[in-house]
C-alpha positions in Angstrom: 111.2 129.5 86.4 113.8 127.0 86.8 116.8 129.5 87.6 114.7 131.3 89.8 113.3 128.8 91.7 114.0 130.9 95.1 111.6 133.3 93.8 109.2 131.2 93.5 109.4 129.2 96.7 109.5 133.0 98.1 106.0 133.3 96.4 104.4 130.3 98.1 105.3 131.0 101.1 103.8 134.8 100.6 100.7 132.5 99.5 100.5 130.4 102.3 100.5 133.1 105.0 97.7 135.1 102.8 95.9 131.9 103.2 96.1 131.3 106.7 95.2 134.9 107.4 92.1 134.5 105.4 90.9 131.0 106.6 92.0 132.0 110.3 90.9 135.4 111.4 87.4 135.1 109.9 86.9 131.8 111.8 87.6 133.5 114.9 85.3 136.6 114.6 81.6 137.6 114.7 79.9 136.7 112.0 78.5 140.1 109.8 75.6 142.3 110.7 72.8 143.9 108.3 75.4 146.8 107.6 78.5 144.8 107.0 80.0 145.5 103.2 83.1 143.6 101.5 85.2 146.8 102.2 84.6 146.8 106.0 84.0 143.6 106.8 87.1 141.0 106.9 84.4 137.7 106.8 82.9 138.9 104.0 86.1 140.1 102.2 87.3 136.6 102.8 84.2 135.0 101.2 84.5 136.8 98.5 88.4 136.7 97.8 87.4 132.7 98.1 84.8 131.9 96.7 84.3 134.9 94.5 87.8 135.3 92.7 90.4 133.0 93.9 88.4 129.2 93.2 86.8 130.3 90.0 89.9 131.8 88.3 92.2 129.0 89.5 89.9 126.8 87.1 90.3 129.7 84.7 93.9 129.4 85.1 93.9 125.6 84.5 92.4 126.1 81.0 95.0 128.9 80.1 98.2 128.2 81.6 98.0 124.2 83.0 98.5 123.4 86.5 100.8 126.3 87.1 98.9 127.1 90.3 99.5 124.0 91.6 103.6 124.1 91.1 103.5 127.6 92.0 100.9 129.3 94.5 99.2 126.2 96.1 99.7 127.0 99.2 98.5 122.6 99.9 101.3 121.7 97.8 104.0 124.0 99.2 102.9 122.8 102.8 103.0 118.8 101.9 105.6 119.1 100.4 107.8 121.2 102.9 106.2 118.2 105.3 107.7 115.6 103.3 111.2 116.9 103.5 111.2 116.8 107.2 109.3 113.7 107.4 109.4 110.1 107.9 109.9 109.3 104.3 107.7 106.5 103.7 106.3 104.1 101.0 103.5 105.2 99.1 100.5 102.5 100.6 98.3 100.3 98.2 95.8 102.1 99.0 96.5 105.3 98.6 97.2 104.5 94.6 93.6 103.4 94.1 92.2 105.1 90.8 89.1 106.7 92.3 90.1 109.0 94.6 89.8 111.7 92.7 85.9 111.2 91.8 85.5 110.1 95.2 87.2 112.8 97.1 85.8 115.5 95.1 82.3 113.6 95.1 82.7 113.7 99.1 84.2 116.7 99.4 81.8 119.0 97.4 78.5 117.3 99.6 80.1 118.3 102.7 80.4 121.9 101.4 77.0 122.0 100.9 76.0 120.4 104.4 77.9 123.2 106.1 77.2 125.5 103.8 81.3 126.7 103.0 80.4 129.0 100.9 79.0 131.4 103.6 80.4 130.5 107.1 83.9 131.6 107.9 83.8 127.9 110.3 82.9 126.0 107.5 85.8 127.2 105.4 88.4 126.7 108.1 87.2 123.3 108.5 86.8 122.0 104.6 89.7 124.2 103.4 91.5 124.1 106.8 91.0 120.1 107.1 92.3 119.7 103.8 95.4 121.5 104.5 96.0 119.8 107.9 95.4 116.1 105.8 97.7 117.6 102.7 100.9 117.9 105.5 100.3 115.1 107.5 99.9 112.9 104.0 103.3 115.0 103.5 104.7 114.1 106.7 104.3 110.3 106.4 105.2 109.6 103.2 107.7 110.1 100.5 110.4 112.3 100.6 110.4 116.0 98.9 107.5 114.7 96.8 103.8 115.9 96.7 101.9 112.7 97.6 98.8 114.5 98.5 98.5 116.3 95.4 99.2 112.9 93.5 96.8 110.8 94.8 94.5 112.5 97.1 93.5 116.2 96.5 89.7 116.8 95.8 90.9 118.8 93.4 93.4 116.8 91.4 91.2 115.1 89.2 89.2 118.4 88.1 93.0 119.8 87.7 94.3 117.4 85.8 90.8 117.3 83.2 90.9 121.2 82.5 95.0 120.7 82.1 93.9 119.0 78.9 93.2 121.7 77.1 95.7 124.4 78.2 97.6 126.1 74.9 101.3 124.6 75.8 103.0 121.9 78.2 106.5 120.6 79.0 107.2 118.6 75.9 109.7 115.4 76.3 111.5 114.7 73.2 112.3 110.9 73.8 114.7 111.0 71.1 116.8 113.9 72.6 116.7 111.6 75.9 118.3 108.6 74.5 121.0 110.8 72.6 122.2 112.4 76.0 123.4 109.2 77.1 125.8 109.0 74.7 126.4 112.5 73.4 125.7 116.2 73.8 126.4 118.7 77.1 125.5 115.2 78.8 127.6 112.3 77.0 129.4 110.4 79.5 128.2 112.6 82.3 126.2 111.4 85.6 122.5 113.8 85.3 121.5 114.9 88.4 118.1 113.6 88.1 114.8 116.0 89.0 112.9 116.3 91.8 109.2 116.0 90.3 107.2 116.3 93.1 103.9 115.2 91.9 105.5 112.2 90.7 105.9 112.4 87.0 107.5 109.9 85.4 109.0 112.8 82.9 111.1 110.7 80.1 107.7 109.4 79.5 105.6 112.5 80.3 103.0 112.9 77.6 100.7 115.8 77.8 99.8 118.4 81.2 97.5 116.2 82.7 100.1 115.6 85.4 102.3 118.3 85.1 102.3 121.2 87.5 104.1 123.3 85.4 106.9 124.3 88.2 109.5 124.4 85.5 112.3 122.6 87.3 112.4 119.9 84.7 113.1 122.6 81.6 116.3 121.7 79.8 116.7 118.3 81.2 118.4 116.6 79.2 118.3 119.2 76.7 114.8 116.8 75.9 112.0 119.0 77.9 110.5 122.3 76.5 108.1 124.7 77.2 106.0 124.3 74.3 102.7 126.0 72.3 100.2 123.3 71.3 96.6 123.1 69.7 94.2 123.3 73.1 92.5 119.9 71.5 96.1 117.8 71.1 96.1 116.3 74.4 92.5 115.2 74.3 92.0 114.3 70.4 95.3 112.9 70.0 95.8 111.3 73.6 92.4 110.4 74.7 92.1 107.4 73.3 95.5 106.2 75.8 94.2 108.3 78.4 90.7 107.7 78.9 89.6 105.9 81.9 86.8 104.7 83.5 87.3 107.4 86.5 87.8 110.2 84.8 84.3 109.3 82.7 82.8 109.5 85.9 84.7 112.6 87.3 83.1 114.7 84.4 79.9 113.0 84.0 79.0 112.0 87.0 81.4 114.8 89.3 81.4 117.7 87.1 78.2 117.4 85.1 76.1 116.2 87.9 77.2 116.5 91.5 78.3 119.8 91.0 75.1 120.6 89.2 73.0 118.7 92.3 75.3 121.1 94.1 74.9 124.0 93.0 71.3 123.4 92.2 69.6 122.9 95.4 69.0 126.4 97.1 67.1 127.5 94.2 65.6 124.6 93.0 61.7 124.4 93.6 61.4 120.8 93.4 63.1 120.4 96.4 60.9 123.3 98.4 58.4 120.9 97.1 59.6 117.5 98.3 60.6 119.2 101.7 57.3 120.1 102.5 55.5 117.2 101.1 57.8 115.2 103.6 57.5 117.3 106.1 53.9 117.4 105.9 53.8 113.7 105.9 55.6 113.4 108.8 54.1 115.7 111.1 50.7 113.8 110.0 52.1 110.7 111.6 53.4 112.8 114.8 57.2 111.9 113.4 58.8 115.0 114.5 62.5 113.8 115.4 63.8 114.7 111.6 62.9 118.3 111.8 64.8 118.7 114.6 67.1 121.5 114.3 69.9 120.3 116.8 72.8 119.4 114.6 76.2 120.5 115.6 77.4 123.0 113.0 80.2 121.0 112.0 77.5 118.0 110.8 74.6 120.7 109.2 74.7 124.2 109.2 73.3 125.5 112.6 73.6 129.4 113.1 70.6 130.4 115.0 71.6 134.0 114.7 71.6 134.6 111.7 68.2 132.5 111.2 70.3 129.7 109.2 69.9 126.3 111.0 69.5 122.9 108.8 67.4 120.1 110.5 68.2 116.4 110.2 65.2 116.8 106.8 67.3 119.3 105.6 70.6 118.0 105.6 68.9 114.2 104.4 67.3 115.6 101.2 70.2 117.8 100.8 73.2 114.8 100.2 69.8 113.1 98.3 68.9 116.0 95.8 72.6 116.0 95.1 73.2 112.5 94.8 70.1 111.8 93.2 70.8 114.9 90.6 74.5 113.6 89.9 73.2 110.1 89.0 70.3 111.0 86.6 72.7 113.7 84.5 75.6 111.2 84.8 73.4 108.1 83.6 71.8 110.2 81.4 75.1 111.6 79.9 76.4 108.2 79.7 73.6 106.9 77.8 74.3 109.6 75.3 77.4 109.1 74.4 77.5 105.1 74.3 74.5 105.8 71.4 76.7 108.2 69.7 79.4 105.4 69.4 77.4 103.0 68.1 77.8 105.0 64.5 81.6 104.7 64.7 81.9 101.1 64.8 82.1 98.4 67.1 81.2 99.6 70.4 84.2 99.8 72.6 84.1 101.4 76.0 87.6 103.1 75.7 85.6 105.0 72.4 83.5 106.4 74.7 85.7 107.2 77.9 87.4 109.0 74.9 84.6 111.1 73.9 83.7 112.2 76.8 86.7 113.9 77.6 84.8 116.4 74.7 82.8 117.5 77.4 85.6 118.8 79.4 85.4 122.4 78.6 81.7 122.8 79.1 82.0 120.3 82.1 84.8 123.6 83.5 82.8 126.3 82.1 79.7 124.9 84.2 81.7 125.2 87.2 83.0 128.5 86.6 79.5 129.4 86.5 78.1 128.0 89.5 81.1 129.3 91.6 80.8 133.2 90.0 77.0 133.2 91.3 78.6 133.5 94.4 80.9 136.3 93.0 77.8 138.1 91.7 75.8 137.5 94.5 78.3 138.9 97.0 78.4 142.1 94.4 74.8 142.7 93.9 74.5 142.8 98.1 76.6 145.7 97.7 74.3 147.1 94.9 77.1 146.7 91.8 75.5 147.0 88.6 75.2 143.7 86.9 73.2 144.0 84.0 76.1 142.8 81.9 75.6 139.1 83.8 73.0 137.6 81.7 74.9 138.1 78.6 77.8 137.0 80.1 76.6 133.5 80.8 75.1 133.2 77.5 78.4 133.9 76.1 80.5 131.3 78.2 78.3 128.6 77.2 78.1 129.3 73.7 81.8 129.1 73.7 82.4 126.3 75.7 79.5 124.7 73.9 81.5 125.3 70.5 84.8 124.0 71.9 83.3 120.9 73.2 81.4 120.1 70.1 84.9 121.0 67.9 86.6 118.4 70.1 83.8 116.1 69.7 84.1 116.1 65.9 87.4 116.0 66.0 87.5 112.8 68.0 85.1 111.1 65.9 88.0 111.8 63.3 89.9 109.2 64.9 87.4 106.3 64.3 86.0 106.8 61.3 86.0 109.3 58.1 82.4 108.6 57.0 80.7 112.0 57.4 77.4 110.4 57.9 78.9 108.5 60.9 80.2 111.0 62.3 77.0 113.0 61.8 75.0 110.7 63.4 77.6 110.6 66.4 77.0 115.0 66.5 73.7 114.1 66.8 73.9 112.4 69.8 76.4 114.6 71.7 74.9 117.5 70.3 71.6 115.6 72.6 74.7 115.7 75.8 75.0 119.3 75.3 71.6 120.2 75.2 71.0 118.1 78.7 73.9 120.3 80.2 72.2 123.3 78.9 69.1 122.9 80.1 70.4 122.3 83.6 72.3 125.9 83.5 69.2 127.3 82.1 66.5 125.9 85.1 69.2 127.5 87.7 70.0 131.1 85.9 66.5 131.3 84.3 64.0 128.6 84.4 63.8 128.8 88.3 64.8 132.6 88.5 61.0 133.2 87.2 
């Protein structure tokens, strides 16, 4: 990667175009008729090359490789950062170094989808994916210099990235040692090092797992210290949690992952909220308070597409960012409660013991995604009448396995606080409780409401 690193800008820049094409022309066109198919029809091509294969295997791809789309095929991160070598090469503000943008950008960023509804509306994409893209340059333009800022600090996706980056199967490894012996010795002894452009702003002698990493490969050999290396998928989270954890990322996978996303992904089938619609509705007409259904929202606020019988009043759109928000903090509390009982067996209670557990969750917290995003892969398929009798099954298997691998990380984690097997049986008790919640959440969407 490293010596062909014109390649791979080649790539990005293949990527980008590919992107612009697909977020562009669809925006621009009439939206499909009854006898539109994904083979005919560029908008519904491009919903499904989004939404149907390229989101749900780049989280894939975080899990199996690291963030190797990010330093490779991102087409955000090649655009900033071509921005940032042109630009005005500024400071990096306070501000933009808070902690929470990650939760709160991805928090933000998935509500919005729903309110315009990005997963079917060529306008929508262009402006969530589109906007992003525009704020990912001019973030690139302003500040720093060849660097990534926008990546670093404010992508909606960064956090989510950098959890499922956790548990890839190999990293860049720093050998410290090796470091400090290439200042005196070696290829490098007495030598000035050209030091590396990291553009997501690693601090690399110091680098410790692929959280941050995004796996572009200019840093191999530096040094003769950093190496492509195979690892154990639950290293960086058994053996580095405990450093790692923080109070954000507890609330990106409880409260983001394991509930927004859920609240997200939840809504359009969920009967509860036919229910409270029309209870509300029904209430207000009673009291000749009609303004809320009102269906007069530009589409850029609530989805408004009269022609294709798809128009969100000011009700919808209000019970919408509630049932999500509402959803992401009763799983998220819930999930919290959980796991602060199952520390209570390992000793004194410490909060950095629990930010640490819950970074167990991170594979199911992924897998969930996966499968909320692929119902819009299958969906898109069964419109064209694809067999998909093999789905069910499918599921079932992903969340036994992802169930499995959370629970082996769980147990391992416990490992680290005490060696009592009762304690740490009583501690599987209670997150084997967390997974059960999560469960039952996939199974009212894919089978409790599908009845």
């Amino acid at each position: 990667m490293q010596r062909h690193g014109t390649v791979i800008r080649g790539v990005q820049w293949i990527v980008v175009a590919v992107y612009a094409f697909l977020i562009l022309a669809p925006a621009v066109m009439p939206l499909p008729g009854d006898t539109a198919h994904l083979w005919n029809n560029l908008t519904l091509a491009a919903q499904f090359v989004f939404w149907g294969i390229w989101w749900p295997f780049v989280l894939l791809s975080m899990i199996m490789l690291g963030r190797v789309w990010c330093g490779v095929l991102c087409p955000e991160g090649a655009l900033t950062e071509f921005a940032s070598r042109f630009g005005r090469g500024g400071s990096i503000p306070h501000w933009m170094r808070w902690g929470g943008w990650p939760f709160v950008a991805f928090g933000l960023t998935t509500i919005y989808g729903q309110m315009v509804s990005v997963y079917q509306y060529p306008k929508a994409v262009l402006l969530v994916l589109g906007g992003s893209t525009l704020g990912a340059m001019v973030i690139g333009f302003l500040y720093g210099r060849e660097k990534r800022i926008w990546c670093r600090y404010l992508c909606p996706v960064n956090g989510v990235f950098s959890l499922l980056a956790r548990l890839a199967p190999f990293h860049y490894k720093v050998d410290e040692d090796a470091w400090r012996r290439s200042y005196k010795s070696g290829e490098h002894g007495g030598h000035r090092v050209i030091p590396v452009n990291c553009a997501p702003l690693v601090p690399l002698r110091n680098m410790k797992g692929a959280a941050a990493c995004h796996m572009c490969g200019r840093c191999a050999g530096h040094r003769d210290a950093i190496d492509l290396t195979w690892r154990s998928p639950a290293q960086e989270v058994v053996e580095l949690g405990d450093r790692q954890a923080k109070g954000w990322d507890t609330a990106l996978i409880l409260y983001g992952l394991l509930g927004i996303a859920i609240g997200a992904f939840h809504w359009s089938g969920s009967p509860w909220f036919v229910d409270l619609k029309q209870s509300i509705a029904g209430w207000l007409i009673d009291r000749d308070i009609t303004w809320p259904l009102d269906t007069n929202a530009p589409w850029f606020l609530l989805t408004h597409y009269p022609e294709q019988n798809d128009v969100f009043s000011w009700l919808d759109g209000t019970l919408i960012v509630g049932y999500i928000v509402a959803t992401g903090l009763v799983l998220g509390t819930t999930l919290l409660a959980i796991l602060a009982l199952a520390c209570v067996p390992l000793g004194r209670f410490e909060m950095r013991r629990l930010h640490h557990l819950a970074q167990a969750l991170i594979p199911l917290a992924g897998a969930g995604v996966f499968l909320g995003l692929s119902a819009t892969t299958l969906a898109l398929l069964r419109a064209e009448h694809v067999q998909l009798d093999w789905a069910t099954a499918a599921r079932i298997a992903i969340l036994v396995i992802f169930n499995l691998w959370s629970g082996w990380l769980a147990w391992r984690v416990t490992g680290r606080y005490s060696q009592r097997l009762w304690q740490r049986g009583l501690a599987m008790l209670c997150f084997a409780a967390a997974l059960a919640v999560i469960d039952g959440a996939w199974w009212l969407m894919f089978w409790g409401w599908a009845h």
